[in-house]
Backbone as JSON Lines, residues from 0, in Angstrom:
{"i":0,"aa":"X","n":[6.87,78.44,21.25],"ca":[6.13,79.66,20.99],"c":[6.27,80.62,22.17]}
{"i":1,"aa":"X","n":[6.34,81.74,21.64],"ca":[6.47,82.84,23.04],"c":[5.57,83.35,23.55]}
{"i":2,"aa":"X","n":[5.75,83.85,24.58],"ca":[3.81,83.6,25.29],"c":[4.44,85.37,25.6]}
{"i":3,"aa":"X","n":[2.63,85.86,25.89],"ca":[2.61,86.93,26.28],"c":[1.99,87.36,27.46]}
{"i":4,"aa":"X","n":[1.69,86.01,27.65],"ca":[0.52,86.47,29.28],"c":[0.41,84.81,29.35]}
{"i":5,"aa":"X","n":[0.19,85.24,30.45],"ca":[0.38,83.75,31.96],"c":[-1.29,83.6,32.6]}
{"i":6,"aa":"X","n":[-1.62,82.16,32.66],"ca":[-2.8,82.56,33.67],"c":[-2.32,81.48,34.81]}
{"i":7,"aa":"X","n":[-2.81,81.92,36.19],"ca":[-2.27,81.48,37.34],"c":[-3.08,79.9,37.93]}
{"i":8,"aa":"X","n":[-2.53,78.95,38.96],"ca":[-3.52,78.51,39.44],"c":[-3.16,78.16,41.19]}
{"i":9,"aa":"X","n":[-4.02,78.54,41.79],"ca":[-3.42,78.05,43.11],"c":[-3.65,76.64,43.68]}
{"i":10,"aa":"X","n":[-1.95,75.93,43.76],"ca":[-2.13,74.6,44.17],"c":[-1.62,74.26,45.74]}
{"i":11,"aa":"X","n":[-1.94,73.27,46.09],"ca":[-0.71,73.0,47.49],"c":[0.69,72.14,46.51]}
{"i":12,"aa":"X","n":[0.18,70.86,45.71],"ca":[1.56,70.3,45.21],"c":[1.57,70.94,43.77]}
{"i":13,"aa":"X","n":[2.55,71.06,42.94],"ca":[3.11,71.89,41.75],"c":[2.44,69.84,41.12]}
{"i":14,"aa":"X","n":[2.27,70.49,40.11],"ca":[1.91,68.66,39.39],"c":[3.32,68.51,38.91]}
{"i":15,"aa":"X","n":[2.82,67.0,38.15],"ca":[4.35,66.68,37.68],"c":[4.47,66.99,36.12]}
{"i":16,"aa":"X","n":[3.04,67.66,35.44],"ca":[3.59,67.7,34.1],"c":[2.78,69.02,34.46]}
{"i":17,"aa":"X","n":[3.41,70.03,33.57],"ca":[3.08,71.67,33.64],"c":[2.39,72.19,31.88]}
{"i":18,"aa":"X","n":[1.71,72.91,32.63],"ca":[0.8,73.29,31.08],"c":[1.55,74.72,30.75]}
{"i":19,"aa":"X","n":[1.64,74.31,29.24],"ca":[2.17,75.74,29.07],"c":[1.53,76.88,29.05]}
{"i":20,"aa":"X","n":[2.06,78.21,29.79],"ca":[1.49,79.59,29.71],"c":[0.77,79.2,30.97]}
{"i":21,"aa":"X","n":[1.23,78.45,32.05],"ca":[0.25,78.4,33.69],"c":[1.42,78.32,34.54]}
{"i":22,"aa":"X","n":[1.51,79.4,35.64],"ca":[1.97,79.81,36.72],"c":[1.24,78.89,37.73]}
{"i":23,"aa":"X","n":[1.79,78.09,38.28],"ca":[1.24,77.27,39.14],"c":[2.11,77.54,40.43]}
{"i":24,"aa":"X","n":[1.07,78.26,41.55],"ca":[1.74,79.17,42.87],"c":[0.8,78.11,43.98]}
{"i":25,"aa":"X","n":[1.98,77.86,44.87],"ca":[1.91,76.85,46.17],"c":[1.95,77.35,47.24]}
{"i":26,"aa":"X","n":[1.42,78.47,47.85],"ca":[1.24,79.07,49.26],"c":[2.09,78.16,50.26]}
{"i":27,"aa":"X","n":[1.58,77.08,50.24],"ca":[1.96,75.86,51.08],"c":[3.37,76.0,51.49]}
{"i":28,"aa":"X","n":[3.79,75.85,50.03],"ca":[5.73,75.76,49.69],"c":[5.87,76.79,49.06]}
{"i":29,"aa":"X","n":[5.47,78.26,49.47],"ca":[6.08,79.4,49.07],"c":[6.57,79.09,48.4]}
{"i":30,"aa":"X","n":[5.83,78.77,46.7],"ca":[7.01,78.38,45.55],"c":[6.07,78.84,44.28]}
{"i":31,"aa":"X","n":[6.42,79.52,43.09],"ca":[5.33,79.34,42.19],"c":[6.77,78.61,40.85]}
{"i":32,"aa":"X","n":[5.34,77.7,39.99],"ca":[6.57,77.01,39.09],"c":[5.55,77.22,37.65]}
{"i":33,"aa":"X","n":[6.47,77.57,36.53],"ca":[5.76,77.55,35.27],"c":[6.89,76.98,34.09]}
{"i":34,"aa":"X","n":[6.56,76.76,32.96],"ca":[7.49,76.34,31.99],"c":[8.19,78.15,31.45]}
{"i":35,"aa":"X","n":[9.15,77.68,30.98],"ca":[9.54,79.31,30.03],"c":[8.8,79.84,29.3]}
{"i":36,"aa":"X","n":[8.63,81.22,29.58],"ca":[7.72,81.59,28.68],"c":[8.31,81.83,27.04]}
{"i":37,"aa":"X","n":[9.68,81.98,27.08],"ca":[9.99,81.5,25.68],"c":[9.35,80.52,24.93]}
{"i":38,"aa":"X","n":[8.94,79.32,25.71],"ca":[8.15,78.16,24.68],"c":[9.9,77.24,24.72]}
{"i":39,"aa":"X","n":[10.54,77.15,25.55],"ca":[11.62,76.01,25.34],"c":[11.11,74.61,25.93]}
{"i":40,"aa":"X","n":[10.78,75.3,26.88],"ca":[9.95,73.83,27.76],"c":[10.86,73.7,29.35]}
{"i":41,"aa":"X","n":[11.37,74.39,29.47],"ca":[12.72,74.68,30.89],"c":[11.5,74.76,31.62]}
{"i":42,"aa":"X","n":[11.39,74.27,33.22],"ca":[10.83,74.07,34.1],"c":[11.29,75.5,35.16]}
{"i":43,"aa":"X","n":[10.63,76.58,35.22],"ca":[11.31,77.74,36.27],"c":[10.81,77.8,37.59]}
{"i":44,"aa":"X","n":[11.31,77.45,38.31],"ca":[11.1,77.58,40.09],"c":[11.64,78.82,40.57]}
{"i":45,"aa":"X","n":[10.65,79.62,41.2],"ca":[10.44,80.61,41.7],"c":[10.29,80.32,43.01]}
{"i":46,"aa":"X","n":[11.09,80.82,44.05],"ca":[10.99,80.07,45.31],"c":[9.99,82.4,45.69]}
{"i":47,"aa":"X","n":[9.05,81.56,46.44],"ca":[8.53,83.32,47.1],"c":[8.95,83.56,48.37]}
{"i":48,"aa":"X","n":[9.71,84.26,48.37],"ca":[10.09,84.9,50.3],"c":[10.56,86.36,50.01]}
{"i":49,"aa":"X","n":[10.95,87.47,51.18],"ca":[11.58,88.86,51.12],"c":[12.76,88.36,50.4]}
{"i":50,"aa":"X","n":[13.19,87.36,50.36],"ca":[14.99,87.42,50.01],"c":[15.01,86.65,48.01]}
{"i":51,"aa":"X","n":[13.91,85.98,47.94],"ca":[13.98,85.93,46.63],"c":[12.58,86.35,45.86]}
{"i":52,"aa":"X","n":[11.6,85.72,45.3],"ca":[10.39,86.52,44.42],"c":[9.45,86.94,45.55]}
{"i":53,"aa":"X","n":[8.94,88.05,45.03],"ca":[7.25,88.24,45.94],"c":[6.31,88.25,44.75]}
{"i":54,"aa":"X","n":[5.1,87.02,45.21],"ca":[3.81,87.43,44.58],"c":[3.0,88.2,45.29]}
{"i":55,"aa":"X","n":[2.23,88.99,44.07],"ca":[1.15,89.72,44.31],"c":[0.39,89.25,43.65]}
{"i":56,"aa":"X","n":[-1.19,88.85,44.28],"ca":[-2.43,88.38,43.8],"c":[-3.57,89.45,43.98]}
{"i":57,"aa":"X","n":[-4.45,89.94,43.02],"ca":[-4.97,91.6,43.21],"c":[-6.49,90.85,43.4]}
{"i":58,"aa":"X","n":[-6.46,89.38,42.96],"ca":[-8.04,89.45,43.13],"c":[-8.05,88.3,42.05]}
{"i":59,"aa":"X","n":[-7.79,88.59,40.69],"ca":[-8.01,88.25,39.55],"c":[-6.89,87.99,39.01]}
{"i":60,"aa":"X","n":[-5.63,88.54,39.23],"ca":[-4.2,88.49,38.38],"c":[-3.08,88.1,39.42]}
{"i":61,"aa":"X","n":[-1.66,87.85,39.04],"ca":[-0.82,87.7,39.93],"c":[0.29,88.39,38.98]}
{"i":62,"aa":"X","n":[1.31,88.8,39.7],"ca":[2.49,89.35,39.26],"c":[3.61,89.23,40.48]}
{"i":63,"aa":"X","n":[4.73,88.82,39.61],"ca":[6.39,88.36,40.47],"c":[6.76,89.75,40.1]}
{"i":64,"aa":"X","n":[8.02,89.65,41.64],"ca":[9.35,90.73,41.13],"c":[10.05,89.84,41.78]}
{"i":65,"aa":"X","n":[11.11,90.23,41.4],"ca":[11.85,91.01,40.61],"c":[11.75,89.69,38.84]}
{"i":66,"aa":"X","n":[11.88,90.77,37.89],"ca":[12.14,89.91,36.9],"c":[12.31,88.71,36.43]}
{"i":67,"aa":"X","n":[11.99,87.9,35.49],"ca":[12.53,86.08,36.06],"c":[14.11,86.3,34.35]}
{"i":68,"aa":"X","n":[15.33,85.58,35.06],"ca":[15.85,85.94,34.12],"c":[16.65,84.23,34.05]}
{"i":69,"aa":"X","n":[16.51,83.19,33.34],"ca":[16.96,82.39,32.68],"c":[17.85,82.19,32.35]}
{"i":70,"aa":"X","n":[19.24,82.52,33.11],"ca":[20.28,82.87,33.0],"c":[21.17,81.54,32.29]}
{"i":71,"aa":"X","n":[20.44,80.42,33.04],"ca":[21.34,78.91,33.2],"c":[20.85,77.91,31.92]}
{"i":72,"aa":"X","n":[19.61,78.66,31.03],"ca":[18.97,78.08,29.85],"c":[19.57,78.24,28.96]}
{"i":73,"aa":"X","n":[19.54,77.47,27.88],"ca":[20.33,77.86,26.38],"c":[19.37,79.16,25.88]}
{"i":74,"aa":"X","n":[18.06,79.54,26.55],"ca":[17.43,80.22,25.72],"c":[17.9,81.61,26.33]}
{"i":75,"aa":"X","n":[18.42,81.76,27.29],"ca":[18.55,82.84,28.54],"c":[17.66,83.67,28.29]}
{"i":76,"aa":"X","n":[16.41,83.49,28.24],"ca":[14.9,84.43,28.23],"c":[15.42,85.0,29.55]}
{"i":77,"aa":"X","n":[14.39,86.44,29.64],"ca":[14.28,87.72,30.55],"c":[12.98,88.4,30.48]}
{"i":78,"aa":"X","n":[11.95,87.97,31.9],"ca":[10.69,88.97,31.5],"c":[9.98,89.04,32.84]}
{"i":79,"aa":"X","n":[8.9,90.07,32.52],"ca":[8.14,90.09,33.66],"c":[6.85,89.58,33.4]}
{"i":80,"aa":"X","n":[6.88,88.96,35.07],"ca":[5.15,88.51,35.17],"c":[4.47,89.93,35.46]}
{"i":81,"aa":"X","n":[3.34,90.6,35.1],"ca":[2.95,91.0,35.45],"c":[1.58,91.67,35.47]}
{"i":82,"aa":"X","n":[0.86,91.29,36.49],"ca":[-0.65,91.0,36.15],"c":[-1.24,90.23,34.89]}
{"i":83,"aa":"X","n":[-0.65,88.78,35.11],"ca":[-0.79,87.81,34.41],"c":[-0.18,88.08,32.44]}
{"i":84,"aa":"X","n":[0.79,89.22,32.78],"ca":[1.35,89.2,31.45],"c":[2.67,89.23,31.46]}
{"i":85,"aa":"X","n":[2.89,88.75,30.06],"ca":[4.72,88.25,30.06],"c":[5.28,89.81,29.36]}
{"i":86,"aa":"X","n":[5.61,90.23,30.03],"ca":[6.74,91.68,29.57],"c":[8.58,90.99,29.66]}
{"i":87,"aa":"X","n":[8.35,91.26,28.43],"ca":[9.49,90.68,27.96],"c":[10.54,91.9,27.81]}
{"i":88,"aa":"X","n":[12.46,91.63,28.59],"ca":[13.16,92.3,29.12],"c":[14.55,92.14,28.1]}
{"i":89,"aa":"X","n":[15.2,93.03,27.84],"ca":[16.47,92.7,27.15],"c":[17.24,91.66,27.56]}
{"i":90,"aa":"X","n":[18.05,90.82,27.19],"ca":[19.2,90.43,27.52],"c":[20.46,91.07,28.28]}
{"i":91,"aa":"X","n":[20.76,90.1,28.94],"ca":[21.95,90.23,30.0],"c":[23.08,90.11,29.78]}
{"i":92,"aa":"X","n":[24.48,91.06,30.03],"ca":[25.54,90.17,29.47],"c":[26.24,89.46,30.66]}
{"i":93,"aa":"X","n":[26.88,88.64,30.01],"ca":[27.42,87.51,31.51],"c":[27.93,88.63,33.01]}
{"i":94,"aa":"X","n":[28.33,89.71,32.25],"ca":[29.09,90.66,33.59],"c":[27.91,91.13,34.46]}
{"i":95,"aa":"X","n":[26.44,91.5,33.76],"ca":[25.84,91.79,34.24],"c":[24.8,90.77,35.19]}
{"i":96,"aa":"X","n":[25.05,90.14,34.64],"ca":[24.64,89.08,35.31],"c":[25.14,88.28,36.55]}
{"i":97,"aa":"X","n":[26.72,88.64,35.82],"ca":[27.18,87.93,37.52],"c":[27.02,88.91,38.86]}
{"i":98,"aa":"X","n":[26.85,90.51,38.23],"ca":[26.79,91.53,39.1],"c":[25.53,90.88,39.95]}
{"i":99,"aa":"X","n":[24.34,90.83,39.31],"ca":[22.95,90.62,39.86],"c":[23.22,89.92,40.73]}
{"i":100,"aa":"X","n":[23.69,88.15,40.04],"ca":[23.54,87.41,41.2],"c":[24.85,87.41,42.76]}
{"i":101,"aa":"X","n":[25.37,89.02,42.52],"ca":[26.3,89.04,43.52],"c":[24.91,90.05,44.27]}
{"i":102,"aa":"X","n":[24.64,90.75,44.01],"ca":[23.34,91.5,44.46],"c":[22.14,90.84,45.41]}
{"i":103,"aa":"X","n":[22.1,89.69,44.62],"ca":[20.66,88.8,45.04],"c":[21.32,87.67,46.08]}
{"i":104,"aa":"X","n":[22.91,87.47,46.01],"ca":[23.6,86.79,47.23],"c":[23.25,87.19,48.23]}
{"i":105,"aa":"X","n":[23.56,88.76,48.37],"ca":[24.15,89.96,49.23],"c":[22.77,90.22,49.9]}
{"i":106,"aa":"X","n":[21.44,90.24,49.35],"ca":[20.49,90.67,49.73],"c":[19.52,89.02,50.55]}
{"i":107,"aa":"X","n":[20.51,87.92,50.31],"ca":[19.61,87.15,50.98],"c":[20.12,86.97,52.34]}
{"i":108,"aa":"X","n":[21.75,87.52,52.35],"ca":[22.67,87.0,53.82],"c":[22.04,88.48,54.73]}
{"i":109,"aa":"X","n":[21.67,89.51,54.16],"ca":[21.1,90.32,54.58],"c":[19.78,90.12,55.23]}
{"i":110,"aa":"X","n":[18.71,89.78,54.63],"ca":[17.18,88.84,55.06],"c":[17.46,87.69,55.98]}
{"i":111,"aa":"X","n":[18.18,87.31,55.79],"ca":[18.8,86.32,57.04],"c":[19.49,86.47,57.66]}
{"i":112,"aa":"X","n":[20.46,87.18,57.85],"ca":[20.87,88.14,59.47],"c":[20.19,88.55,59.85]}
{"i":113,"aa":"X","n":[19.08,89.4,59.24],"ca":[17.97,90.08,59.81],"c":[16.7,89.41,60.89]}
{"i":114,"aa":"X","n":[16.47,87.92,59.93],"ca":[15.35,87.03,60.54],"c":[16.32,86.38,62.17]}
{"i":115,"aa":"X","n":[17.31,86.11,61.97],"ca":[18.2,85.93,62.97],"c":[18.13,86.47,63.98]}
{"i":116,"aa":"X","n":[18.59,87.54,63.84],"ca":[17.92,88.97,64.94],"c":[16.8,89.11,65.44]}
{"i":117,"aa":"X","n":[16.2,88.72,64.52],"ca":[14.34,89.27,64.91],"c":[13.99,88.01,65.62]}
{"i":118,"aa":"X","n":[14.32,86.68,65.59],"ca":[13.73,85.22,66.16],"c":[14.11,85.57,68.0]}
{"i":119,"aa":"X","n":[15.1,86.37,68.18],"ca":[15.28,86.82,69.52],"c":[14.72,87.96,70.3]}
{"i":120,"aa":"X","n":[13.53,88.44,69.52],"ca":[12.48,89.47,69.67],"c":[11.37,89.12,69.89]}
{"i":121,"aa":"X","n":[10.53,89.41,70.86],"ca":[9.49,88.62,71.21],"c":[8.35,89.53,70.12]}
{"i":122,"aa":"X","n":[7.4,88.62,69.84],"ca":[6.12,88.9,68.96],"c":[5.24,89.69,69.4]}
{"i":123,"aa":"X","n":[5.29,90.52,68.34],"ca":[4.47,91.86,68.89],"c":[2.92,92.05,68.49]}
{"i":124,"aa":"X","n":[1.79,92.69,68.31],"ca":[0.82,92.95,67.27],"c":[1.16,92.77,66.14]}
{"i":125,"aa":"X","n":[1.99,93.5,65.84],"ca":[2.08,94.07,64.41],"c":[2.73,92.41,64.06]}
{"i":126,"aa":"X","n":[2.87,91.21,64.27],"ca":[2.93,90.1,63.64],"c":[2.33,88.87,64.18]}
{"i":127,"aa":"X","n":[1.63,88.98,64.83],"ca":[0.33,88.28,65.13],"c":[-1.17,89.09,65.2]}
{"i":128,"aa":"X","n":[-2.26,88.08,64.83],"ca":[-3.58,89.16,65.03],"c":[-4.25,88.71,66.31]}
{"i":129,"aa":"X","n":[-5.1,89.52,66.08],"ca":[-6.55,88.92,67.21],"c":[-6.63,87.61,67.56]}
{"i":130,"aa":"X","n":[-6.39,86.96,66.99],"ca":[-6.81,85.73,66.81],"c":[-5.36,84.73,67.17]}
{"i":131,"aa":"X","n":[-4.35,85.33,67.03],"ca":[-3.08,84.41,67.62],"c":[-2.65,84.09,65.99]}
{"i":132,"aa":"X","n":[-3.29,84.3,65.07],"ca":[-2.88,83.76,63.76],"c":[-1.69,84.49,63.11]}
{"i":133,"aa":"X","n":[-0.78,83.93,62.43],"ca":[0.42,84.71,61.49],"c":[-0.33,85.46,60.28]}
{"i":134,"aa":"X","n":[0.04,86.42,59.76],"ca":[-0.59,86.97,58.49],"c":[-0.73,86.13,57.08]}
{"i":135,"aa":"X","n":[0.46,85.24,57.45],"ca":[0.26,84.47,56.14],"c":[-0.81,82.75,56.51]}
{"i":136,"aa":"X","n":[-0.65,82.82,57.56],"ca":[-1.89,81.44,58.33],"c":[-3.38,82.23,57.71]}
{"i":137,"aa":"X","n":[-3.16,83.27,57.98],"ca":[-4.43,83.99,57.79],"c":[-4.78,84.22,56.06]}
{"i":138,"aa":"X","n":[-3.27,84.32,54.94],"ca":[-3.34,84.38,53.81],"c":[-3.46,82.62,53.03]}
{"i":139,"aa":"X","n":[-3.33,81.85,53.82],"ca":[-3.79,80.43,53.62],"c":[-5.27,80.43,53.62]}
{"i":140,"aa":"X","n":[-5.98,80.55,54.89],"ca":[-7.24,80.29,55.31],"c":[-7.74,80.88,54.13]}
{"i":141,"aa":"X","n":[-7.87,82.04,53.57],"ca":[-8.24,82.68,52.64],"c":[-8.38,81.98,51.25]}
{"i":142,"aa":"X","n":[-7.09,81.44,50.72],"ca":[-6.97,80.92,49.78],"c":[-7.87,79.8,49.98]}
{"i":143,"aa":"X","n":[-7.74,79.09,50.79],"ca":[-8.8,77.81,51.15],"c":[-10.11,77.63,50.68]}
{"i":144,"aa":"X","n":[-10.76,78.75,50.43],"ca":[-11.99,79.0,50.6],"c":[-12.39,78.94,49.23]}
């Protein structure tokens, strides 16, 4: 069955059997994992960093970018999370597709030359706080609560 909206849950481990229509997001392991929202039953790992998905959590909802596109499924579903709804995206053709994932190569050797560079930069404010904490130590503690 094809789903139209997602509801989220925040875990540290992803379980081993997944409910359908639940986004299950791991701060821990920067990872969120849900079944297809087609209804095939394909297991989708979403790894979260600058170089592949970013979540946004507003309070109440969560939403991924870029797109999740199923390329490697017999179902090759295409959609967006967004604010806990499934927006569903045309199909891809193989050319376009291989374009993307020459795109999403290109943009991770990029995020990682970059972090490369920056590990030889000493830490400034603007990435530590008051407190000596990282922004995302600080986006843990939060979740914790």
């Amino acid at each position: 069955m094809r789903h139209t909206s997602i509801t989220h849950e925040f875990v540290e481990y992803i379980p081993g059997e997944l409910a359908e229509a639940v986004l299950y997001v791991s701060i821990t392991y920067r990872t969120a994992v849900h079944r297809c929202a087609c209804g095939c039953g394909n297991k989708v790992v979403t790894p979260i960093s600058p170089a592949d998905w970013q979540l946004f959590y507003d309070g109440e909802t969560v939403s991924l970018t870029p797109s999740i596109g199923n390329w490697g499924f017999h179902c090759r579903s295409h959609y967006w999370v967004t604010s806990n709804q499934v927006q569903w995206s045309g199909t891809w053709t193989d050319k376009r597709i291989a374009a993307g994932r020459t795109r999403d190569d290109w943009d991770r050797q990029q995020y990682f030359a970059g972090r490369k560079a920056a590990a030889h930069e000493p830490e400034t404010a603007e990435t530590i706080d008051a407190d000596g904490r990282s922004p995302l130590a600080w986006l843990r503690k939060l979740l914790r609560r």
